[in-house]
C-alpha positions in Angstrom: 102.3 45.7 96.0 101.9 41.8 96.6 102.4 39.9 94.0 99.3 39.1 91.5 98.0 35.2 91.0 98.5 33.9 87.6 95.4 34.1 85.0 93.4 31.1 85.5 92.3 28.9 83.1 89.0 29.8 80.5 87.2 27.4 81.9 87.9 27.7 85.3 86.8 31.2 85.0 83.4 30.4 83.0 82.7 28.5 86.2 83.6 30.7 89.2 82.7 33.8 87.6 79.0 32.5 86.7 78.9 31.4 90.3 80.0 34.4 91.3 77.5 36.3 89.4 74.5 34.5 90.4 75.4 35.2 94.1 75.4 39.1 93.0 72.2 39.0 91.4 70.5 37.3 94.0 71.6 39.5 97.0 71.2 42.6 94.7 68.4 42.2 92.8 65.5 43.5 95.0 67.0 46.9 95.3 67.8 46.7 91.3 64.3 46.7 90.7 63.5 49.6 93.3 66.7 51.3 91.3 65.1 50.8 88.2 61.2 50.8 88.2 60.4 52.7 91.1 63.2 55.8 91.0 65.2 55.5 87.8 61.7 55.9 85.2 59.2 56.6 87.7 56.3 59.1 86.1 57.5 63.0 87.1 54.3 64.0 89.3 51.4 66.7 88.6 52.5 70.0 89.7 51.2 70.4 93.6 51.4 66.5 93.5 53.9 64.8 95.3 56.0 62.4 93.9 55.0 58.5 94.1 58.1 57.1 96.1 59.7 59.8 98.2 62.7 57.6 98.4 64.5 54.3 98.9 62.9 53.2 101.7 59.3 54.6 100.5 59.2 52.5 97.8 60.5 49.2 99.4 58.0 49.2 101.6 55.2 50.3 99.1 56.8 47.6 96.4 56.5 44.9 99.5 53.4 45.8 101.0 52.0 45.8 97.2 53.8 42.9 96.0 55.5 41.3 98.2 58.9 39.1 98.1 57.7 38.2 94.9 57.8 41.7 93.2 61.1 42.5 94.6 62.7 39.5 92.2 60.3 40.8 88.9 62.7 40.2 86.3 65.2 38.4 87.9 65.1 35.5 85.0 66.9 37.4 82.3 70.0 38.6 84.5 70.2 34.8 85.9 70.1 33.2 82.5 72.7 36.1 81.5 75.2 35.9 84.6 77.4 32.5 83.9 78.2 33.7 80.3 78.5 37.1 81.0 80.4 36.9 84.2 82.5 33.9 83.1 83.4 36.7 79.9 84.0 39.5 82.8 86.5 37.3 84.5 87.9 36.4 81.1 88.3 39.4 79.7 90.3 41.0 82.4 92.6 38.0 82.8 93.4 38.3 79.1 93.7 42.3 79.0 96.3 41.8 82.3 97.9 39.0 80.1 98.4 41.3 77.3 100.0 43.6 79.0 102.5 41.2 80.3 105.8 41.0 78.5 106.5 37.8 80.7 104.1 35.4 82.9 105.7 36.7 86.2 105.3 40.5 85.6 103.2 42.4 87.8 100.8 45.1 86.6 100.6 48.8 87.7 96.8 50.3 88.6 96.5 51.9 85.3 97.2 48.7 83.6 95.1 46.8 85.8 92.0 49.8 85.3 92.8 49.1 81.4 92.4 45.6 81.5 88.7 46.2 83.2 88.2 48.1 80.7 88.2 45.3 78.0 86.4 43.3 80.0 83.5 45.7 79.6 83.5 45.7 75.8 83.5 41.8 76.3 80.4 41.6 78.6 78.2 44.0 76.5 77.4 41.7 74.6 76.2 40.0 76.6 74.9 42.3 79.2 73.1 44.9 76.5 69.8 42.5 75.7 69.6 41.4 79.3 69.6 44.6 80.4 67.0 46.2 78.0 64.5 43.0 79.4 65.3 43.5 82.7 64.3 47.1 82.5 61.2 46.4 80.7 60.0 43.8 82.9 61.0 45.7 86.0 58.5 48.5 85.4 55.7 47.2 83.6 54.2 46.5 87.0 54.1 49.8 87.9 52.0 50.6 84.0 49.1 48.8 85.0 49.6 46.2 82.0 50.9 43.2 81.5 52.5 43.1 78.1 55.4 40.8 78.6 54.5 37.3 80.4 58.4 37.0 81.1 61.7 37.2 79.6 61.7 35.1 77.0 57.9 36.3 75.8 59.6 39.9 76.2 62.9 38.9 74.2 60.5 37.3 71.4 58.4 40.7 70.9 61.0 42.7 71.4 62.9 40.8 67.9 59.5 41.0 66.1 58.6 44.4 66.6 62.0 45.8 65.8 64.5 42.9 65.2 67.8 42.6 66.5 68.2 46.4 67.2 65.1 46.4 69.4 66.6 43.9 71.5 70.0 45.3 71.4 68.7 48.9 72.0 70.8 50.9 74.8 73.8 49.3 73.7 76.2 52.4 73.2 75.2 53.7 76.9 76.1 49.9 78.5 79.3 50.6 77.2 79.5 53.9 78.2 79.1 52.8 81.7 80.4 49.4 81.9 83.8 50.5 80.4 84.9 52.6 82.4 83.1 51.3 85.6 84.5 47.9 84.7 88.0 49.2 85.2 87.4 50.8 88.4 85.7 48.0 89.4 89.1 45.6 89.0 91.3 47.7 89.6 90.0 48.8 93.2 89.4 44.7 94.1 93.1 44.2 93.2 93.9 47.2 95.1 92.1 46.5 97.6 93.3 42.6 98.4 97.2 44.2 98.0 96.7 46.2 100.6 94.7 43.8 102.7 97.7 40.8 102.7 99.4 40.5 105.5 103.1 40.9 104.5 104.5 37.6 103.4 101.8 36.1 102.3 99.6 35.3 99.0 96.4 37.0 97.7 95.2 34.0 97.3 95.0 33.1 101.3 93.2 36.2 102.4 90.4 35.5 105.1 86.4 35.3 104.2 86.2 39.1 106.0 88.5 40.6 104.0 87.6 39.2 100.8 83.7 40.4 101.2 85.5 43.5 102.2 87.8 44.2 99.1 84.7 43.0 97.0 82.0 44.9 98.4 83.8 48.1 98.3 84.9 47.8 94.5 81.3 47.2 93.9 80.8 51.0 95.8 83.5 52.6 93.4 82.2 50.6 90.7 78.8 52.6 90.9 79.8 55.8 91.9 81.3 55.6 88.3 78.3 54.0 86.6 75.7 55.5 87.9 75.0 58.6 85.7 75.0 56.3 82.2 73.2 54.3 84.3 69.9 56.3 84.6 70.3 57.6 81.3 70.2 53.7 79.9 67.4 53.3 81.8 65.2 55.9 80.6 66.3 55.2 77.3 65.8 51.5 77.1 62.5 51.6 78.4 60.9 54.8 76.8 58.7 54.2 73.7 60.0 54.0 69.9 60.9 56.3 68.7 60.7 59.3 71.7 64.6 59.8 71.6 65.7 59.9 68.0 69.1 61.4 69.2 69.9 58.6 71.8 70.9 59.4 74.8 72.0 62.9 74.2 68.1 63.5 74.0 67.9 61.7 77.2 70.1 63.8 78.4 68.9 67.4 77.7 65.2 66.2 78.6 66.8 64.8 82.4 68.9 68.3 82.8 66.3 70.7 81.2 63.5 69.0 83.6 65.2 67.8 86.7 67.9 69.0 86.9 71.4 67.6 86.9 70.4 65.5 90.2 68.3 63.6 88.3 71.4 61.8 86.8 71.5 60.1 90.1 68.5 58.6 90.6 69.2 55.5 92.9 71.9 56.1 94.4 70.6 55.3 97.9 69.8 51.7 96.4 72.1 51.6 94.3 75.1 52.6 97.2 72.6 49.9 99.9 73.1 47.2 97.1 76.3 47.6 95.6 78.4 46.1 98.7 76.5 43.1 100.0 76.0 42.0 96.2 79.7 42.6 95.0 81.3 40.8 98.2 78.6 37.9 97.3 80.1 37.9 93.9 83.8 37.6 94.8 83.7 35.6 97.1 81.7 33.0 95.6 84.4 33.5 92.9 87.2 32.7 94.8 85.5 29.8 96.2 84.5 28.5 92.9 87.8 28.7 92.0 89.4 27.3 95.0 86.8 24.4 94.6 87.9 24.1 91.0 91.8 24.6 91.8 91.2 21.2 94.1 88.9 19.2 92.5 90.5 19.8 88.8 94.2 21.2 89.3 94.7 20.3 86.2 91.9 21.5 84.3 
């Protein structure tokens, strides 16, 4: 295994990993929404009717025609305004969980202690990532209702608090951690894995070429999602079904997905999701190692 890079700095991080999260969201947001409104929580069709989007593909071209570019990015503003503080925590929290495991600076961490210290940082980004998430969804499919209840995410945060204060806006919360947590450490733990493997013998981590950087990030975004994706649809359903329908939580979710769809239906998406999660996850890491090496020069200090 080649040797790991030192945590960076707090700040540095806050930086880099906020760059590197707006790259993600804006190469991976159009077929997020196509994930979410148009095959996670679309309506389950008549019987003899067929279904409104027969597929991936279906439904970016319908969502394009009907839309345009425009309705690709619905509900982009909330993840934006969410990615420098919640990526900047991401980055964070898995430096610190590989610094706790550490008994000295130089040490250098197995796979299991690298998947644990992904781990954290998924409990850290919840916070974060939970409200953003339950907007997102919201906004994402109200196009496909027919009404327009929410002008934007800020409008949708607001009515969200006064209807049914902080829990309304916080609802879907257990299942984000359900599938960040454990999708977070695969997440890490395949990048590291990945750039080991991919440095030429003698060198640093830290010098690997553009190629194999998008590579090693791209493909951690793949096992990422082939973790996340069942919690995935069931946070979707849940956060965006009306008060009230699941009083069980997701278990309710759940039974009603198996008992009328079938266990398939727990992978709704995964053609855009799968399309998505490479291009956006080698955008992500490698604006973060170019933040950082822009940070490392301009502040080496810092």
């Amino acid at each position: 295994m080649a040797k790991q890079p030192q945590p960076i700095s707090p700040l540095k991080n806050f930086f880099a990993g906020g760059f590197g999260g707006v790259c993600l969201v804006f190469v991976g947001h159009p077929l997020d929404t196509i994930k979410v409104r148009r095959l996670q929580t679309q309506p389950k069709p008549q019987p003899g009717q067929s279904p409104l989007y027969s597929g991936t593909f279906d439904c970016f071209r319908k969502t394009l025609v009907g839309e345009g570019v425009r309705g690709l990015y619905r509900g982009m503003a909330a993840p934006i305004i969410g990615v420098t503080p919640m990526f900047a925590v991401c980055f964070f929290g898995f430096g610190l969980g590989k610094r706790l495991q550490q008994r000295k600076p130089d040490d250098v961490l197995t796979y299991p202690q690298l998947f644990a210290a992904g781990m954290l940082s998924g409990v850290f980004t919840t916070v974060i990532m939970a409200p953003g998430e339950r907007i997102k969804c919201l906004l994402q499919i109200q196009a496909a209702t027919g009404e327009t209840k929410y002008s934007g995410s800020l409008d949708c945060a607001k009515q969200l608090y006064r209807e049914a204060g902080i829990r309304g806006v916080y609802k879907g919360t257990v299942l984000t951690l359900m599938r960040d947590v454990p999708a977070s450490g695969m997440y890490f733990m395949t990048y590291e894995w990945l750039k080991n493997i991919l440095t030429p013998e003698g060198k640093s981590v830290s010098d690997l070429s553009v190629p194999r950087i998008l590579f090693a990030g791209g493909l951690a975004g793949i096992f990422n999602w082939a973790v996340a994706i069942p919690p995935d649809v069931l946070k979707s359903r849940f956060q965006t079904a009306p008060a009230g329908k699941y009083p069980n939580g997701f278990r309710d979710v759940l039974r009603e997905l198996i008992r009328e769809e079938g266990v398939a239906s727990l992978y709704k998406g995964f053609t855009a999701v799968m399309i998505r999660a490479f291009p956006a996850n080698a955008a992500c890491f490698l604006g973060f190692e170019v933040a950082m090496k822009f940070l490392n020069w301009v502040a080496p200090g810092l």
